[in-house]
C-alpha positions as CSV (number, residue, x, y, z in Angstrom):
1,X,-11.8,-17.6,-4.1
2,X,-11.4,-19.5,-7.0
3,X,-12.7,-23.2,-7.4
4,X,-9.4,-25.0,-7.4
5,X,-8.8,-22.6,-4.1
6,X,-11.9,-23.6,-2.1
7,X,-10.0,-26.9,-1.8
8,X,-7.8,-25.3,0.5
9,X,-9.9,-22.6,2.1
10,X,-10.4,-24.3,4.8
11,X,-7.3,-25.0,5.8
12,X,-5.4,-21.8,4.3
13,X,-6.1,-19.4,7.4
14,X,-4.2,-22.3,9.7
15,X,-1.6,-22.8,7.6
16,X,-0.8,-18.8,7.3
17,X,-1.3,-18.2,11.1
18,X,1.1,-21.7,11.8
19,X,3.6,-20.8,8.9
20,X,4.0,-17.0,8.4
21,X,2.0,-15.4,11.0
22,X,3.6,-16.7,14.5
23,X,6.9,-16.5,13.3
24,X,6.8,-12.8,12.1
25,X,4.8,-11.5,15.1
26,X,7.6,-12.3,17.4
27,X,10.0,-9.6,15.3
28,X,7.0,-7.4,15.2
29,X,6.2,-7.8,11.5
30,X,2.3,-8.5,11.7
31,X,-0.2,-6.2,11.5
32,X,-3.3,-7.4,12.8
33,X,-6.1,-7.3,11.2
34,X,-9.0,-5.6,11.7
35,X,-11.5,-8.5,11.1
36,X,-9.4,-11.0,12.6
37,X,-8.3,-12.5,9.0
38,X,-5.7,-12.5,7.0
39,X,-7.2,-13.3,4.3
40,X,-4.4,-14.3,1.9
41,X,-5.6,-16.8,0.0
42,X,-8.1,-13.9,-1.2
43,X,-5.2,-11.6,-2.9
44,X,-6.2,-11.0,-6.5
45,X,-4.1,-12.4,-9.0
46,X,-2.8,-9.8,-11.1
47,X,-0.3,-11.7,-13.2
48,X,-1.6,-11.7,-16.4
49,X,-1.7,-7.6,-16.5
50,X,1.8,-7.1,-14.8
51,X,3.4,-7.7,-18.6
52,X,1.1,-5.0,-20.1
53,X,1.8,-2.8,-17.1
54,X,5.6,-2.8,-17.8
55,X,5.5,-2.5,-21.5
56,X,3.1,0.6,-21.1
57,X,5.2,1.7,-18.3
58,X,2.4,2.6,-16.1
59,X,0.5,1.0,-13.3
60,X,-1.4,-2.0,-13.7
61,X,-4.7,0.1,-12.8
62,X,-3.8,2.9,-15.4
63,X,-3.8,0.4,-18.5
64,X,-6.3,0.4,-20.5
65,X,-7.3,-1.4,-24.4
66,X,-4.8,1.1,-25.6
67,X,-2.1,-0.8,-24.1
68,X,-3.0,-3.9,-25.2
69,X,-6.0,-5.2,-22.7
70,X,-8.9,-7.2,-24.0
71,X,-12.3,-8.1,-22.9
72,X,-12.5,-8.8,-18.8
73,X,-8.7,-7.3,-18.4
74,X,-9.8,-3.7,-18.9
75,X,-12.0,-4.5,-15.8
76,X,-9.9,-6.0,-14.1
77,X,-7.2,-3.2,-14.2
78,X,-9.4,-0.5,-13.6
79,X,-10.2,-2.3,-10.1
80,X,-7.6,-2.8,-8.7
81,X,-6.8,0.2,-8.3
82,X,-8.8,-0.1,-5.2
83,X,-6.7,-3.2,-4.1
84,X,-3.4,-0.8,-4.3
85,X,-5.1,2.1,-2.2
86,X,-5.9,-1.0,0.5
87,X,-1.8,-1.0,0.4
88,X,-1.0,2.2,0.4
89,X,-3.5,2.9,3.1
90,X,-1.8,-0.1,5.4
91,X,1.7,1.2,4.6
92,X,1.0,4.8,5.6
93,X,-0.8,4.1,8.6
94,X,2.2,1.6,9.3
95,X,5.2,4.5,9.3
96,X,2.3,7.2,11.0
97,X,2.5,4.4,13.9
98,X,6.4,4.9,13.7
């Protein structure tokens, strides 16, 4: 979490279980977690490498310095790659439950 977000950590996870959480669970649109946290406030930002993405016209985790990333970027592409097979892997078990 960045610094600006600690100022909100703490109350983040109330605020998602008041505001999203209990009213999606009711239409059966939460899947619990595992660890008992959402964890939202810890979704990494990937804004600055979505315009990159679309002008290579490839995933954000397939870009590279080719495509225009510098320094820190390159790094942060190449890892999130992980963050999008956490997805996948939720979406797939999601319609397997189905």
């Amino acid at each position: 979490m960045t610094k600006g977000w600690r100022i909100f950590g703490d109350r983040l996870g109330l605020a998602i279980e008041l505001n999203i959480v209990q009213r999606l669970r009711p239409m059966k649109q939460v899947r619990e977690p595992t660890n008992g946290n959402f964890l939202l406030g810890k979704i990494p930002n990937l804004h600055s490498l979505v315009p990159y993405s679309l002008e290579a016209r490839k995933p954000v985790y397939d870009c590279n310095g080719s495509d225009g990333l510098k320094g820190a970027h390159i790094k942060t592409a190449a890892d999130s790659r992980e963050h999008f097979t956490e997805i996948v892997r939720a979406l797939q078990a999601l319609t397997l439950e189905s």
